[in-house]
N, C-alpha and C positions, 0 to 999 in steps of 0.2 A: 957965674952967679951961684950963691950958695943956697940949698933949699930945702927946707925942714920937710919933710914926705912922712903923713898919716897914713896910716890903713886899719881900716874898719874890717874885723875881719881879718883872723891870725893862723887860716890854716896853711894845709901845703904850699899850695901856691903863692900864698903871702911871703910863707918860710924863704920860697927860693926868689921870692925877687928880693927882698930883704938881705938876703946873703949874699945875693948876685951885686947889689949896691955896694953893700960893706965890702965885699972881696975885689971891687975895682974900684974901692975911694971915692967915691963918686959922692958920698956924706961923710961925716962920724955915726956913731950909736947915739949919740947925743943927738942928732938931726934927727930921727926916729923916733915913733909913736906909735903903739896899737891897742884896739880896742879889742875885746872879743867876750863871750857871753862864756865861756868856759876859765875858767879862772885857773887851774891847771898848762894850759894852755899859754897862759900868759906867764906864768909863772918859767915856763920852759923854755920861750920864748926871750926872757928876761937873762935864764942862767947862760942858755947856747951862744946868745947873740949879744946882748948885753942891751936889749930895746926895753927900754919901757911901756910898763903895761899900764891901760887904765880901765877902767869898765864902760867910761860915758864917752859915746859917738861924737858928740857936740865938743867935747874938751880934745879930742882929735881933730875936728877941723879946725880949732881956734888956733892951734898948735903949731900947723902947716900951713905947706906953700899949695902943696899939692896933697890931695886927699887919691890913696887908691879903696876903690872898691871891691872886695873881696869875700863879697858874702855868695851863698846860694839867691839863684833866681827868688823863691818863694819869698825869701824876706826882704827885699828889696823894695818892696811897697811900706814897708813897717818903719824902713829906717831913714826914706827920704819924707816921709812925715813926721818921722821926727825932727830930722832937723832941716826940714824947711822953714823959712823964715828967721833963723838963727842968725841971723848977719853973717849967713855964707855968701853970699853973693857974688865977692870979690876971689873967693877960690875956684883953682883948678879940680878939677875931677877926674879921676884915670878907672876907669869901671872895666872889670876883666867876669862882670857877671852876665851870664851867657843868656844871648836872645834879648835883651833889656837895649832897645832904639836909646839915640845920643837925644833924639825929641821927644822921648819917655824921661829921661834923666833927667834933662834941661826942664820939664813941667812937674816933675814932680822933686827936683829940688829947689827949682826957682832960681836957677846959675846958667850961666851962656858958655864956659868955658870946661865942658866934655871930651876926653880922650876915650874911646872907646877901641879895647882887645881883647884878641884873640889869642889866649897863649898857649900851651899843652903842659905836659906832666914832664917832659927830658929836659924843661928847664933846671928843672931839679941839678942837673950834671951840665948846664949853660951847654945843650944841644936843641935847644928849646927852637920852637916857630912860633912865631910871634905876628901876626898879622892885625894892622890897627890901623884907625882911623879918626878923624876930629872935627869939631863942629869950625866955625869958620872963625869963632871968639878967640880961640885959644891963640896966646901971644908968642911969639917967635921963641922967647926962651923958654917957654915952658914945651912947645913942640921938640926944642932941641936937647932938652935935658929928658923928656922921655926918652927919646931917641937914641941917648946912652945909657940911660935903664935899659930901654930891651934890647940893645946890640949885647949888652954881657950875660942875657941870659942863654943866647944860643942866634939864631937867626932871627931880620926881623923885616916886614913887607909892610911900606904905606900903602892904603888903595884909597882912593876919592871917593870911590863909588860903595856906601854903605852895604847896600845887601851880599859885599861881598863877606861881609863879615861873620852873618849866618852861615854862609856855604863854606866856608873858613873851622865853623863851628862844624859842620859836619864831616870838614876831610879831617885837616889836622886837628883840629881840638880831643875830637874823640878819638882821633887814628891811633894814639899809642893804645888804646884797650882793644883796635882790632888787630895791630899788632900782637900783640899778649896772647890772647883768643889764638893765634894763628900755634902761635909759638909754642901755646900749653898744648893745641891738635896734634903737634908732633912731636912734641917727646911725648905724649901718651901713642901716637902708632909705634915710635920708636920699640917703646916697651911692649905692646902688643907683639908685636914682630919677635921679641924676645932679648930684648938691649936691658940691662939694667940701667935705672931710673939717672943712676949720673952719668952715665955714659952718654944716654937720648939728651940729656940737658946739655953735655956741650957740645953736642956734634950741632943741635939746634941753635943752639947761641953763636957761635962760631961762624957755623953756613948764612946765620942772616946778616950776622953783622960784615962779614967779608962779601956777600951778596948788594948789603947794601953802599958798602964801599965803593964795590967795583960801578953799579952802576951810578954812584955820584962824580968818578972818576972818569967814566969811560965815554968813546964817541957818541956811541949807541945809546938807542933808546932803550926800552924794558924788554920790549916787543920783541926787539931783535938779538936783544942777550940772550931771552929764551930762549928762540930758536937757534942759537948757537951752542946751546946746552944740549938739544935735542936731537939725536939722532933717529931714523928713520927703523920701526921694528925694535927701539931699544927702550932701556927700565923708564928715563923719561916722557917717552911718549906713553906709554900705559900709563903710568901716572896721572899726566895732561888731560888722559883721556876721562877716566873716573871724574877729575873734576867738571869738567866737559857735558858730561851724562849729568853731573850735579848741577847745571849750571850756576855755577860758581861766576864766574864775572856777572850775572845777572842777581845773584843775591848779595853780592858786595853794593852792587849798584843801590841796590832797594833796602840795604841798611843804612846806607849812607843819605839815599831821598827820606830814610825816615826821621833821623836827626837830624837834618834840615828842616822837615816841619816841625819837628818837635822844637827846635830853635825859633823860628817863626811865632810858634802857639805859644812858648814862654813869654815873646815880647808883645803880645796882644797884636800879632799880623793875620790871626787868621779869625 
């Protein structure tokens, strides 16, 4: 089945499932619609991809099969009042806006048919994680053609159980910025140490993406790759150790519980 897909809401994230569609056929550019308040934006939009741009929300769901949701948390109140009551009733909805419950959606758009996700930023290069979920309306095709949406952006996980979605929100959703975080920590010791600036950047890049490789490939868990890394008296244990003294797995932990409530407190859970 063929199916015209709006999205309210033209940024990054829009970009890459947009492109992730187009680039596995999945529509034409002709099946495509976006709204967005920046007019630039859409304009850009228009030259890269060939989607047409409009300004009004409402002329985006009239348009589709399926509506995604692609704005920030804050305005999301703004824009299911506007087009509530619009004779949406009969559309889908696909919401990737963070902490916003599928029984937030469903009342404050007035629609039973909710897809709520979880996506991250490596969708961008369809390495993406995708973790999603749906209210019980949603019709078999419309489950099954999201379903090919987010396999092309990178990975992708149904869960039943809603609040996983939040916690979802706190590992992978924000994980690529503590990646970055980590990433930026060490090419700047690199240069401390006395490495020029591009040298630390691809010893960095390198080490994690072969890091991350191995352990996506290998028997072993993290745990144990480490200590295989680790010799007794050697430059890895000092290392280990400093973070150790930091206690580092204890403020990973308590950044991660805090974008969880912070997730939670966006969708009025707390």
């Amino acid at each position: 089945m063929r199916m015209k897909i709006g999205f309210i809401g033209g940024g990054v994230m829009a970009e890459a499932i947009m492109k992730g569609i187009l680039d596995a056929s999945l529509v034409n550019s002709e099946d495509l619609v976006v709204s967005d308040l920046n007019t630039d934006r859409l304009i850009y939009l228009h030259k890269s991809l060939n989607i047409s741009g409009v300004k009004s929300n409402i002329e985006v769901v009239n348009k589709s099969d399926i509506v995604v949701l692609a704005i920030k948390p804050q305005n999301i109140d703004q824009v299911m009042k506007e087009l509530k009551g619009n004779l949406i009733t009969r559309k889908s909805f696909l919401s990737i806006v963070a902490g916003v419950s599928i029984e937030n959606l469903q009342n404050g758009l007035g629609v039973d048919s909710i897809i709520r996700v979880m996506p991250n930023t490596p969708a961008q290069i369809k390495k993406g994680m995708n973790v999603w979920t749906s209210s019980s309306n949603v019709s078999e095709n419309v489950i099954s053609f999201s379903k090919k949406i987010l396999s092309v952006l990178g990975e992708e996980l149904y869960v039943h159980d809603e609040s996983l979605i939040d916690m979802s929100t706190a590992l992978s959703g924000s994980g690529p910025a503590y990646m970055f975080l980590f990433m930026d920590s060490l090419i700047n010791a690199g240069i401390d140490i006395g490495m020029s600036k591009d040298m630390s950047i691809k010893l960095v890049k390198q080490t994690l993406l072969g890091s991350i490789e191995l352990a996506i490939t290998s028997e072993f868990e993290p745990t144990k790759l480490k200590q295989m890394v680790t010799s007794p008296g050697g430059t890895t244990e000092a290392a280990l150790k400093k973070f150790e003294e930091g206690e580092f797995s204890k403020l990973v932990a308590e950044a991660v519980l805090a974008a969880f409530e912070r997730a939670k407190f966006l969708g009025g859970k707390q």
